[in-house]
N, CA and C of each residue as an Amber inpcrd file, in Angstrom:
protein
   558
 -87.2760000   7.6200000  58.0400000 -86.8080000   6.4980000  57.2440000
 -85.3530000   6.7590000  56.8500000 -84.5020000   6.1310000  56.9190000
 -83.3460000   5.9920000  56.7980000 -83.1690000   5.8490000  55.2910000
 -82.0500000   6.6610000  54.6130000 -81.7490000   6.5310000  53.2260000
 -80.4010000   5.5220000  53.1500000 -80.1600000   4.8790000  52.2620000
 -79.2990000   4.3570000  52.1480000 -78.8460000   4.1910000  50.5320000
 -77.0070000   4.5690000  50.6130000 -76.5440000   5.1330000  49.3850000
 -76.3190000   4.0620000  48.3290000 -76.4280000   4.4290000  47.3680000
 -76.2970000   2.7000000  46.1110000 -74.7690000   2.7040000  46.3750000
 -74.0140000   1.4010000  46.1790000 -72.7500000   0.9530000  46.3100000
 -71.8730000   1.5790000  45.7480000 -70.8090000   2.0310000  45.8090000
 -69.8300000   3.0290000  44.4060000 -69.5100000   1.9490000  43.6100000
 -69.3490000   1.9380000  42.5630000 -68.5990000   1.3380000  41.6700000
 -67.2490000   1.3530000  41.4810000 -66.7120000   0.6610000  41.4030000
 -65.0250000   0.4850000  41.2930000 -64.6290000   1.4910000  40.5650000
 -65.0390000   2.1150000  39.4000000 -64.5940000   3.4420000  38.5900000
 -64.6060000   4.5060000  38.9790000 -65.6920000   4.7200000  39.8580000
 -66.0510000   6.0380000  40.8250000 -65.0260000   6.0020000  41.5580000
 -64.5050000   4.9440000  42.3440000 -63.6710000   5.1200000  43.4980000
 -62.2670000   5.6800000  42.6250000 -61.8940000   4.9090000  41.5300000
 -60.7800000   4.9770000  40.9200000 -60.8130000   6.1260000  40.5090000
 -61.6790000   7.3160000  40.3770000 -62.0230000   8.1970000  39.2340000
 -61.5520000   8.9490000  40.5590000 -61.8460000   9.0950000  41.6890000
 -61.7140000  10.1830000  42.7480000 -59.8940000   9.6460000  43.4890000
 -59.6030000   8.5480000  43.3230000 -58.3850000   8.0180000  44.4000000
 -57.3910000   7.4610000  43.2310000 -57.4820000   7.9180000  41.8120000
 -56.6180000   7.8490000  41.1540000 -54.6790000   7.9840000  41.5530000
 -55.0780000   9.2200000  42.2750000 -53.2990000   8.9780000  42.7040000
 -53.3690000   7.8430000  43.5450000 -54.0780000   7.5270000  44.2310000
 -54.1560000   6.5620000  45.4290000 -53.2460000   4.8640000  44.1450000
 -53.9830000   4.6060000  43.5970000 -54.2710000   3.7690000  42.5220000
 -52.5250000   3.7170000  42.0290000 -52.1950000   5.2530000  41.0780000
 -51.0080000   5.4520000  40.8570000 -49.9620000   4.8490000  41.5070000
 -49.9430000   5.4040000  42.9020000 -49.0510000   5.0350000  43.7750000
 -48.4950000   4.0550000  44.2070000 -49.4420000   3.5890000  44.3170000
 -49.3420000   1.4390000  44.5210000 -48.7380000   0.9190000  43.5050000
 -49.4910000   1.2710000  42.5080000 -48.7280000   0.9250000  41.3530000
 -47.0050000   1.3150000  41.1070000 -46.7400000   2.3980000  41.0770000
 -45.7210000   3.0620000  41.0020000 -44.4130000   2.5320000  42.1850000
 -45.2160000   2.3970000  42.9290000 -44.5410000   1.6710000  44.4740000
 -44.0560000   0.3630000  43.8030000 -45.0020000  -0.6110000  43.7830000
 -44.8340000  -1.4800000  43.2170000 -43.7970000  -2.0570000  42.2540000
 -43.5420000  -1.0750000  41.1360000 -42.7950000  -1.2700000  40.0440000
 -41.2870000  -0.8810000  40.8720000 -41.5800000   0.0090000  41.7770000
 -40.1150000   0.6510000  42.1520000 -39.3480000  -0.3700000  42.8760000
 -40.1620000  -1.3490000  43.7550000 -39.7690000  -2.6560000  44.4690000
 -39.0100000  -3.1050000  43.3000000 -39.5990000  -4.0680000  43.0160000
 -38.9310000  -5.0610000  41.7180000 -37.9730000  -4.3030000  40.9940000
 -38.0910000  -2.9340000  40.4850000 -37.1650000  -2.7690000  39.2710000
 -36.2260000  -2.1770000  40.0780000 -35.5970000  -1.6130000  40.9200000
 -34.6000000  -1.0160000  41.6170000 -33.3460000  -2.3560000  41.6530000
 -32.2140000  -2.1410000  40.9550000 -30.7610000  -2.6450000  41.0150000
 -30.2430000  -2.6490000  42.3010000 -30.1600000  -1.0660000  42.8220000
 -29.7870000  -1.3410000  44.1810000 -30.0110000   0.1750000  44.6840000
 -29.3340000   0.5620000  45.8570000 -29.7680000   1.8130000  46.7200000
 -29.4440000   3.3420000  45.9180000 -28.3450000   3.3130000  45.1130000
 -28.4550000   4.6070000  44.1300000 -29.7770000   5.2920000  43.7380000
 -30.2100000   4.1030000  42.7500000 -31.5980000   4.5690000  42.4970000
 -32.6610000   5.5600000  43.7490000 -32.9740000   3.9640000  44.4760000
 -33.7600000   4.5480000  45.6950000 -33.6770000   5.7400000  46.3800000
 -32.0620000   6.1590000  46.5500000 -31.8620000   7.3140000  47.3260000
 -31.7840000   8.5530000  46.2970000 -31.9200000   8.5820000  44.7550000
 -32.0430000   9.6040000  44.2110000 -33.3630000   9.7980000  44.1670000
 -34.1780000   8.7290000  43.8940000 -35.3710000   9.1910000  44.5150000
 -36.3110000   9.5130000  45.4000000 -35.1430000   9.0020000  46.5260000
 -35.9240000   9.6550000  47.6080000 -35.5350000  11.5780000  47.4740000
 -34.3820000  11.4470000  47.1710000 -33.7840000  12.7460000  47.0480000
 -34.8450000  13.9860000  46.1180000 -35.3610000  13.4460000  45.2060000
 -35.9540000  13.9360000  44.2540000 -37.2950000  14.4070000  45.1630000
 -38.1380000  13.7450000  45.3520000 -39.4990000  14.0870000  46.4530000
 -39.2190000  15.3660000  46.8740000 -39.0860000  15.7360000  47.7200000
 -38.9940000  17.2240000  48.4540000 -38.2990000  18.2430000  47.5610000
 -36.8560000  17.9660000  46.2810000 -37.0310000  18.5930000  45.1140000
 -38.3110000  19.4360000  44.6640000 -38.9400000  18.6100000  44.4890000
 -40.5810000  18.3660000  43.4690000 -41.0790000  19.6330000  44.7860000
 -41.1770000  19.8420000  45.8180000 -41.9360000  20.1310000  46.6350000
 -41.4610000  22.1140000  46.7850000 -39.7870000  21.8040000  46.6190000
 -39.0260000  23.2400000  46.5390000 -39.4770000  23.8870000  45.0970000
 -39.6740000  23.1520000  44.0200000 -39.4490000  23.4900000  42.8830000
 -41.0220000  24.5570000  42.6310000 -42.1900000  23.6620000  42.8150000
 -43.2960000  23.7820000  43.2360000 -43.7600000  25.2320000  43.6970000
 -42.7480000  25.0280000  44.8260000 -42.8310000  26.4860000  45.4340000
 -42.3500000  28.0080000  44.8740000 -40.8450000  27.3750000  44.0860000
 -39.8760000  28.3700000  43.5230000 -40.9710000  28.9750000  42.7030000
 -41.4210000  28.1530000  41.7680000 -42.3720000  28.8000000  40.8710000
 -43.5720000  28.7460000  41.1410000 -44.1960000  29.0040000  41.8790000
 -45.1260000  29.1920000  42.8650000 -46.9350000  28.8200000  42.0920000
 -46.6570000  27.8640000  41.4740000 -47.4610000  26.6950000  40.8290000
 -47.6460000  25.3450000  41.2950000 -48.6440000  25.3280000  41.9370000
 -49.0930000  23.9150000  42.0900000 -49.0530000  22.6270000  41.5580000
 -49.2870000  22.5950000  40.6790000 -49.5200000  21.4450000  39.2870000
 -48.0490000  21.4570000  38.5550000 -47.0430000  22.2990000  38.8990000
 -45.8610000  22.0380000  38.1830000 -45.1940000  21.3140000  39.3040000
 -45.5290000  20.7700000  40.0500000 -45.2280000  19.5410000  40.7710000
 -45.0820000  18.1180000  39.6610000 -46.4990000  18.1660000  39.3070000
 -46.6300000  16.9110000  38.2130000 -44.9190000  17.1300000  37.2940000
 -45.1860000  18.1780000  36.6300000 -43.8140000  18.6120000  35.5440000
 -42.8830000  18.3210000  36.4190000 -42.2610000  18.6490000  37.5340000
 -40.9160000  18.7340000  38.2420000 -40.7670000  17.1920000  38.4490000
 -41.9610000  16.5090000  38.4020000 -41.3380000  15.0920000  38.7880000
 -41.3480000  14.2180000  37.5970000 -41.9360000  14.8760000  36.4160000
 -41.7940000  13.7460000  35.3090000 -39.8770000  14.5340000  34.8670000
 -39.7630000  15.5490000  34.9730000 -38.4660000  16.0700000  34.4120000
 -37.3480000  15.5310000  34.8680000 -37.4260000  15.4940000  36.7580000
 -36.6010000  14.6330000  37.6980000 -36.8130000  13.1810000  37.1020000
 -37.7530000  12.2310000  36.8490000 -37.5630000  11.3160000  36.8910000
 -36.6060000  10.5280000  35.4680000 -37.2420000  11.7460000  34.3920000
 -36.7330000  11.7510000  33.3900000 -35.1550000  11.5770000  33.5740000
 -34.6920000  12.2810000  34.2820000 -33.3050000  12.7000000  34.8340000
 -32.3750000  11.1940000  34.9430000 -33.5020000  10.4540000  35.8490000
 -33.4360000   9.4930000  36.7890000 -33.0620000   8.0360000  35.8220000
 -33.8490000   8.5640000  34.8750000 -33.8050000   7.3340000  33.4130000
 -32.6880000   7.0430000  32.8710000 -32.4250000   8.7970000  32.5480000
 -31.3960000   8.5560000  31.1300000 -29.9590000   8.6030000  31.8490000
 -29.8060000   8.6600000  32.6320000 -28.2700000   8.9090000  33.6090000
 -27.9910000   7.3930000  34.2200000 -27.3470000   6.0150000  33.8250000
 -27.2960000   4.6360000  34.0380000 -26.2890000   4.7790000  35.1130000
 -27.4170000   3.3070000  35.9060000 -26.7080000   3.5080000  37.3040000
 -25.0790000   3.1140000  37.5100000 -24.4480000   2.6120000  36.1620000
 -22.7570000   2.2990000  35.9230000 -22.2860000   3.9780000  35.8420000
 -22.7020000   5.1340000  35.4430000 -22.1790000   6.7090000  35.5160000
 -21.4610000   6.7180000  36.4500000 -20.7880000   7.7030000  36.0290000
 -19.8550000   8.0520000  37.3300000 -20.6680000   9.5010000  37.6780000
 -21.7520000   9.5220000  36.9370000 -22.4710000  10.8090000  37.8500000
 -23.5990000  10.2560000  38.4460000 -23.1090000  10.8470000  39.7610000
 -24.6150000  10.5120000  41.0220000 -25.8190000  11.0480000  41.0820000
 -26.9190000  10.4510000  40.5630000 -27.6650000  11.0770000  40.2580000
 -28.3700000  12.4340000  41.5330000 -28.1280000  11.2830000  42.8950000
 -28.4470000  12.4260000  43.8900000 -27.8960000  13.8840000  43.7320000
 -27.0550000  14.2840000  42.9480000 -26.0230000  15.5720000  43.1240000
 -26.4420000  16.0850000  41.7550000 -26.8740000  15.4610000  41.0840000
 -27.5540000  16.5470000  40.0960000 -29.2130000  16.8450000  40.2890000
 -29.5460000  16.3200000  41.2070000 -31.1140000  16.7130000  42.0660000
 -30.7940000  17.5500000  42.8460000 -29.4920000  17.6190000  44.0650000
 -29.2350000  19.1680000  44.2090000 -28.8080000  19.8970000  43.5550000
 -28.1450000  20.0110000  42.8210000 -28.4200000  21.4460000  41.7350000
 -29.3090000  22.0750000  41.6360000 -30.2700000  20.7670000  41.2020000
 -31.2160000  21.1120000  40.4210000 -32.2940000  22.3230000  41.6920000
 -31.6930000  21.3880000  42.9240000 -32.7230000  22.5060000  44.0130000
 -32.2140000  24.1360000  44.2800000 -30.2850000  23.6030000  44.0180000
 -30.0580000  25.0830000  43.9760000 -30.6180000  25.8210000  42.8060000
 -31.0540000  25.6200000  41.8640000 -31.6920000  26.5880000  40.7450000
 -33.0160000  27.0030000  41.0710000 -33.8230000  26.4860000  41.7770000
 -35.1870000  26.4350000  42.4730000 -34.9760000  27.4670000  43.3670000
 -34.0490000  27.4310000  43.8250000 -34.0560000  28.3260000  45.3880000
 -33.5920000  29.6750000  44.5000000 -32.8800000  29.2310000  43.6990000
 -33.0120000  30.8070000  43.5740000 -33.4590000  31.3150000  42.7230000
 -34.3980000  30.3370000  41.8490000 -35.2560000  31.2540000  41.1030000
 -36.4070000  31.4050000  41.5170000 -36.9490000  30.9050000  43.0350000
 -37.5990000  31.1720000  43.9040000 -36.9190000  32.5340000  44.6030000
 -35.9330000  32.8110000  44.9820000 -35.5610000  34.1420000  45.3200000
 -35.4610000  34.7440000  44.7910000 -35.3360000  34.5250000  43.5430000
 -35.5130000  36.0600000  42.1470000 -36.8110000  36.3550000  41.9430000
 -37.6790000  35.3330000  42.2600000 -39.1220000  35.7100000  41.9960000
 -40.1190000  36.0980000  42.7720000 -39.3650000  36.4350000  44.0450000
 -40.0020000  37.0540000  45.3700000 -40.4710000  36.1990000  46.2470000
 -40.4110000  34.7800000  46.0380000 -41.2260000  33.8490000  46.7700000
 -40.6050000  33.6110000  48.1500000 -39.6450000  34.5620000  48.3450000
 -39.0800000  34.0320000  50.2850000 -39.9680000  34.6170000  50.5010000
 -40.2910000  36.0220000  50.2450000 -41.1050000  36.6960000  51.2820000
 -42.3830000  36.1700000  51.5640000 -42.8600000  35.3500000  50.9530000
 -44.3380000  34.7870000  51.2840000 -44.0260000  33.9350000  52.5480000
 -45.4970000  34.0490000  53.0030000 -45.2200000  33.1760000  54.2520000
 -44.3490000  31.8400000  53.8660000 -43.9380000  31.0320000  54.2870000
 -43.5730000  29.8280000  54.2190000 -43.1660000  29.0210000  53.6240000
 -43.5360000  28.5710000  52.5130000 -43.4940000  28.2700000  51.2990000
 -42.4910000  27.8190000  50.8880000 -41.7880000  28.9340000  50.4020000
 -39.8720000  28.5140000  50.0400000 -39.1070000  28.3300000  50.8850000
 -39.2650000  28.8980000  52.3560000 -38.4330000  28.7070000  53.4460000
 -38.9200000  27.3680000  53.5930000 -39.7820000  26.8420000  53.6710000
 -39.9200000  25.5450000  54.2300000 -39.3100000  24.5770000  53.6020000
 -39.6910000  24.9100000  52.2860000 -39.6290000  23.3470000  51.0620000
 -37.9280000  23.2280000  51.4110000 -37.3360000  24.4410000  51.2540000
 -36.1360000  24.4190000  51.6600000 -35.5750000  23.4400000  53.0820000
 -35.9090000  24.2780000  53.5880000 -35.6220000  23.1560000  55.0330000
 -36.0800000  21.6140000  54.5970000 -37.1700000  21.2700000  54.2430000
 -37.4720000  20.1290000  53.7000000 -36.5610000  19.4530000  52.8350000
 -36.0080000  20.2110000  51.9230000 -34.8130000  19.4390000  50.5740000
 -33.7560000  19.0330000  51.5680000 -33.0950000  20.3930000  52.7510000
 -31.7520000  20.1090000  53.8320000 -32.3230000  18.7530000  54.7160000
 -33.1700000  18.3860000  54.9890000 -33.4670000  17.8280000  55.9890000
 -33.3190000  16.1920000  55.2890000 -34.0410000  16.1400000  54.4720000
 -34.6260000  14.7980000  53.6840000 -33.2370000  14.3940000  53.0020000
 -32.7840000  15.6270000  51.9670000 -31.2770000  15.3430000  51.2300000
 -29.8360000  15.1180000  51.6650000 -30.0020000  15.9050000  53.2040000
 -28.7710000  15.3910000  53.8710000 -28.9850000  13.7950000  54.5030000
 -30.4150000  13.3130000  54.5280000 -30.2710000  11.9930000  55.1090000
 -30.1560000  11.3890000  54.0900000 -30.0320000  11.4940000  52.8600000
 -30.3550000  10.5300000  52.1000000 -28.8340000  10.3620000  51.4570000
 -28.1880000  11.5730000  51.2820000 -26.6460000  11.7610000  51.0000000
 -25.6320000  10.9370000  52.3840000 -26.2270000  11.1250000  53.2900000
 -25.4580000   9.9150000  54.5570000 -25.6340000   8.5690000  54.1570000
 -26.5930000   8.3160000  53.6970000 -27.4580000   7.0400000  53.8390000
 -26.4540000   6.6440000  52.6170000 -25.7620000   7.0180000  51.4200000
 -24.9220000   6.5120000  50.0200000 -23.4120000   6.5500000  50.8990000
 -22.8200000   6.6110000  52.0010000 -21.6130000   6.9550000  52.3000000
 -21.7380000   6.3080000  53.4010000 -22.5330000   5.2910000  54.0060000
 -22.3730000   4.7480000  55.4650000 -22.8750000   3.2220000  55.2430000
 -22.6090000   2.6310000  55.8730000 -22.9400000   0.8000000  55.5760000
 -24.3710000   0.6290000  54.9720000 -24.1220000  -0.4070000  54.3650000
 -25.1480000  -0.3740000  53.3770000 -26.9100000  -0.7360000  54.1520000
 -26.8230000  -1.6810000  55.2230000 -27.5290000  -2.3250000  56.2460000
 -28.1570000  -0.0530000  56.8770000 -27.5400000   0.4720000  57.6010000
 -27.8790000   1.5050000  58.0930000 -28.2340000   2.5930000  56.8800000
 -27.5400000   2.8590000  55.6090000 -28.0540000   3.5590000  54.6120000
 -29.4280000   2.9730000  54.5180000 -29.7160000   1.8860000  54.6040000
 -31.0130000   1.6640000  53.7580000 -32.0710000   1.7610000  55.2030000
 -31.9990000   1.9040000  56.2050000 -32.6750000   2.3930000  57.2240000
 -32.9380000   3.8350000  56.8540000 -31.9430000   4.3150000  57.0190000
 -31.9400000   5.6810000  56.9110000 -32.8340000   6.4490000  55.5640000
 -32.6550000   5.5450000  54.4740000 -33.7990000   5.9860000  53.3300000
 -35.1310000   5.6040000  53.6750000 -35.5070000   4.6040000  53.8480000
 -36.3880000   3.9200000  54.7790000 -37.2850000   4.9150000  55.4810000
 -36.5590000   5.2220000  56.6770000 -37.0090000   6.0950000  57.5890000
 -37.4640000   7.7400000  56.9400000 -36.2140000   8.3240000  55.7040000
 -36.7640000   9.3320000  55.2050000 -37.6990000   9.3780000  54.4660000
 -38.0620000   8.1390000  53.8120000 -39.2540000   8.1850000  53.0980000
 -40.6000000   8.0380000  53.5040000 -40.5480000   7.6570000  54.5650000
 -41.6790000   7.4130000  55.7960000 -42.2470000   8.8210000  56.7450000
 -40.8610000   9.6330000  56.8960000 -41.0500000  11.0610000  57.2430000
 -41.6480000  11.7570000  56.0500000 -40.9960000  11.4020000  54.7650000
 -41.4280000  12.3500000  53.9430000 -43.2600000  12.3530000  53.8090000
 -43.6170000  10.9900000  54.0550000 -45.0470000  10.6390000  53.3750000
 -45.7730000  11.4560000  54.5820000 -45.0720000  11.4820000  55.7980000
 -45.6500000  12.5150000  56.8710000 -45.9310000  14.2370000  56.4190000
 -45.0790000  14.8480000  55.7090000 -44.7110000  15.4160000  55.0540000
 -45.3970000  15.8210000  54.1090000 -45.9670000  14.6590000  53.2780000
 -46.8760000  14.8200000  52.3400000 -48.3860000  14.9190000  52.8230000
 -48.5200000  13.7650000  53.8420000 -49.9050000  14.0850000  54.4340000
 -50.3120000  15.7960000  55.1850000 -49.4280000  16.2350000  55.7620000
 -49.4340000  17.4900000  56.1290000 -49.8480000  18.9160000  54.7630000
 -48.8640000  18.6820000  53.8270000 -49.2910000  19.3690000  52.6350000
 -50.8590000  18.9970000  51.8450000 -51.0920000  17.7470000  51.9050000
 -51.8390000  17.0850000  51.4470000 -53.5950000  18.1430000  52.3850000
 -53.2760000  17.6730000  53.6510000 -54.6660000  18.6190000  54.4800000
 -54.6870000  20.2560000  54.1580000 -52.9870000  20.5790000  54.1720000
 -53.1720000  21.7910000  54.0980000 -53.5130000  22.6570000  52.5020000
 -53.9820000  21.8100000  52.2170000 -53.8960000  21.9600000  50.1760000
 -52.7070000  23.1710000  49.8010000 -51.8380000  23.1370000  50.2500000
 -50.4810000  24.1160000  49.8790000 -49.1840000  23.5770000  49.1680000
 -48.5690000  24.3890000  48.2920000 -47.6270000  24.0130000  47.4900000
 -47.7290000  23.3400000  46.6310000 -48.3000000  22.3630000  46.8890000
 -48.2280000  21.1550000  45.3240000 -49.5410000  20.8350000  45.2430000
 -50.0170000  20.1960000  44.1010000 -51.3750000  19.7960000  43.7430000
 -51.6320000  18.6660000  44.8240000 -52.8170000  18.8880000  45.3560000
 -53.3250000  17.6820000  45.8290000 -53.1530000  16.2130000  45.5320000
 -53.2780000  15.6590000  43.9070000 -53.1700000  14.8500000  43.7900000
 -51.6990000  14.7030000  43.9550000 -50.5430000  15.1030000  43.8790000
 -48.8100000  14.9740000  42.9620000 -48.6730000  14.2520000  45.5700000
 -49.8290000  15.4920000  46.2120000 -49.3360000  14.8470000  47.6730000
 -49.8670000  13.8970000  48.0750000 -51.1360000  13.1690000  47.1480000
 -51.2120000  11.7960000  47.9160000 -50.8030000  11.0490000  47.1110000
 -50.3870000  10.8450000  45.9690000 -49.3240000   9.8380000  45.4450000
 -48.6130000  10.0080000  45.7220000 -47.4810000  10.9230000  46.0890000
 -46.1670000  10.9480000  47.1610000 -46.1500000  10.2470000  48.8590000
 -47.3910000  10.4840000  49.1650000 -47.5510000   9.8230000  50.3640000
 -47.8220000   8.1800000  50.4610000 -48.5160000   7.8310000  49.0700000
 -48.8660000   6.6060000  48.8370000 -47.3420000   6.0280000  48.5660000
 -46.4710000   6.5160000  47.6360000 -45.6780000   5.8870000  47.0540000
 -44.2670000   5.9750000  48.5400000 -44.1890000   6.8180000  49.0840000
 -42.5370000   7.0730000  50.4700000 -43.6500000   6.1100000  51.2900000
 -44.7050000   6.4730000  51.6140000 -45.0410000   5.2920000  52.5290000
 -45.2070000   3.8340000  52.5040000 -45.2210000   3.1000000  51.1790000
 -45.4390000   1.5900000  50.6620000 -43.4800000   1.4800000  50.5310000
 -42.7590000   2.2010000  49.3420000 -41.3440000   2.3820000  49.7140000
 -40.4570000   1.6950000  50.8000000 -40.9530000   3.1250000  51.7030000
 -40.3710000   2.9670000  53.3590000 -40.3540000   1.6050000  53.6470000
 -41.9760000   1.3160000  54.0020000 -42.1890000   0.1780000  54.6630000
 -41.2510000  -1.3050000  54.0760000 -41.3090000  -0.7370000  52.4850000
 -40.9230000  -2.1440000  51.5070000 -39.1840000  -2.4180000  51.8540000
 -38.7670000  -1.1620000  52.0880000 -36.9990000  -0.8470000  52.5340000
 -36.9590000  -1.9300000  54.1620000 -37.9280000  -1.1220000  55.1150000
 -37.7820000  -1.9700000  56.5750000 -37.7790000  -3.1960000  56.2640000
 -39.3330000  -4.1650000  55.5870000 -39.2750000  -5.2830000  55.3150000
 -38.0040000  -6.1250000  55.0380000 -37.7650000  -5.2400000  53.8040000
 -36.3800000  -6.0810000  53.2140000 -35.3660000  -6.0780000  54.2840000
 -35.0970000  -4.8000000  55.0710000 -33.5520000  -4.9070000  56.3060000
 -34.0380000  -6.2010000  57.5720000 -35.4160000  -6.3110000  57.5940000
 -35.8260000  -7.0370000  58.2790000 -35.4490000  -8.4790000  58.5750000
């Protein structure tokens, strides 16, 4: 005889796919409230931050912290400044890296070497993308935020570096993003 499971309830689902939930949401708000590409590209900039930082201090769940602190960042610094917010998110990675190298974390497998390559990879596209026509910058964020959510799904299987949940709301949120960036160049 075949068993068959009672229906989940909408709370159950929400209770287990909460970042899922987050993300959309968060996505969502970032559509509408974004002025223009500054924003977007400091936050794309910020993501893989969150991912080095993570590592530097070789805590999982201070993912959550690294991105409410970054975003915090992201708030109080108005997009009329003459400071870019992208360039104080690298700093902020050079302090990561090396208080990831003061704290022994190169030598572990992977970890810091990677997130690293990850910040060069993601932050140099996103630093092109503020200095080149506005039509191809916003491809170019677009596209990094779409890699990144690749990025995240990979961390996400491999349960490494960041909390599980901080990688599928990152994947939820660069992947709805991305897509929302193409739409609009569309």
């Amino acid at each position: 005889m075949e068993q068959t499971h009672p229906p989940q309830r909408w709370t159950d689902v929400l209770k287990h796919r909460w970042p899922t939930v987050l993300g959309i949401a968060v996505a969502a708000l970032a559509v509408f409230d974004l002025q223009g590409g500054t924003e977007l590209a400091a936050l794309t900039m910020l993501m893989p931050v969150v991912y080095l930082g993570s590592a530097a201090l070789d805590r999982r769940w201070s993912a959550w912290v690294v991105l409410l602190a970054g975003v915090a960042v992201l708030v109080v610094i108005p997009s009329s400044s003459e400071v870019v917010p992208s360039i104080i998110i690298l700093v902020a990675a050079l302090v990561f890296l090396v208080v990831g190298v003061a704290r022994g974390q190169l030598r572990k497998p992977g970890d810091l070497a990677l997130q690293t390559v990850g910040v060069l990879a993601f932050g140099s596209t996103v630093l092109v993308a503020l200095y080149v026509d506005p039509d191809l910058g916003g491809y170019l964020v677009a596209f990094a935020l779409i890699g990144h959510a690749g990025w995240d799904a990979y961390h996400y299987l491999r349960n490494r570096v960041v909390a599980r949940s901080y990688a599928e709301w990152c994947a939820v949120v660069d992947l709805l993003l991305g897509a929302a960036i193409l739409l609009a160049l569309a």
